[in-house]
N, C-alpha and C positions, 0 to 999 in steps of 0.2 A: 181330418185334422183331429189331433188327440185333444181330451181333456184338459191337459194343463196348458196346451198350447192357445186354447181357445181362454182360458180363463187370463192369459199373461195377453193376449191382444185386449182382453174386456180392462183388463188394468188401467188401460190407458187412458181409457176414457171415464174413470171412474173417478168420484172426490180424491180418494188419497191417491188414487196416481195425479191427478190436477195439483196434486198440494206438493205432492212428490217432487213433479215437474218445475216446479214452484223453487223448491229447494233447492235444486243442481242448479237454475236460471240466477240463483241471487250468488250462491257458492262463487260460480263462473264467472261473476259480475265481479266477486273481489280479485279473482285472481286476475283477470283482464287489468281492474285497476291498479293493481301492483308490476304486473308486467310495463302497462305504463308510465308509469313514476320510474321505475329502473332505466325503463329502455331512455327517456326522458335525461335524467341524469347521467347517463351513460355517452348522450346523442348516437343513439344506434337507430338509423334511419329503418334498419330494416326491419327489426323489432318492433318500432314503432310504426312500421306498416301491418307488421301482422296482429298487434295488439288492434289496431283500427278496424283489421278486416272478423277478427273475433269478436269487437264490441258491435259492431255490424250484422253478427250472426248470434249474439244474445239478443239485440235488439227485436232482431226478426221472431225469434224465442217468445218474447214477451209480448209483441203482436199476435201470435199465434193463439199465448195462454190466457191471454184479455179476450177472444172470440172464442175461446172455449170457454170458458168463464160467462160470458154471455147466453152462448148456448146454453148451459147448463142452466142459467139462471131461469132459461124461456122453455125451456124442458120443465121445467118444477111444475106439478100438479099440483102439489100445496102454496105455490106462490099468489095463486090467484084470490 
């Protein structure tokens, strides 16, 4: 594994990739709620199926970023 490759996996699990992660999850969060109100107004059953199954899959997102968030918090050497 090269270099950069290793340091773009450490990203991930790093504060700003955490905060990063943060950012695309709230982004995603508006545009889901706009799909909704469209599809909404529109009655597009099908839309408002996929906007359901995308607010379902930020959900999971935000599951994910709260137990990492945790993690991190129970990782802190200076927390104690």
């Amino acid at each position: 594994m090269n270099k950069s490759l290793a340091k773009a996996k450490g990203f991930k699990k790093s504060k700003a990739g955490m905060y990063f992660s943060l950012a695309t999850t709230l982004f995603g969060a508006v545009g889901v709620s706009k799909q909704m109100k469209q599809a909404r107004s529109e009655e597009d059953k099908l839309r408002l199926l996929d906007s359901a199954i995308s607010a379902a899959a930020l959900a999971t997102s935000v599951a994910l970023l709260i137990r990492q968030i945790r993690q991190y918090n129970d990782d802190d050497v200076l927390a104690d």
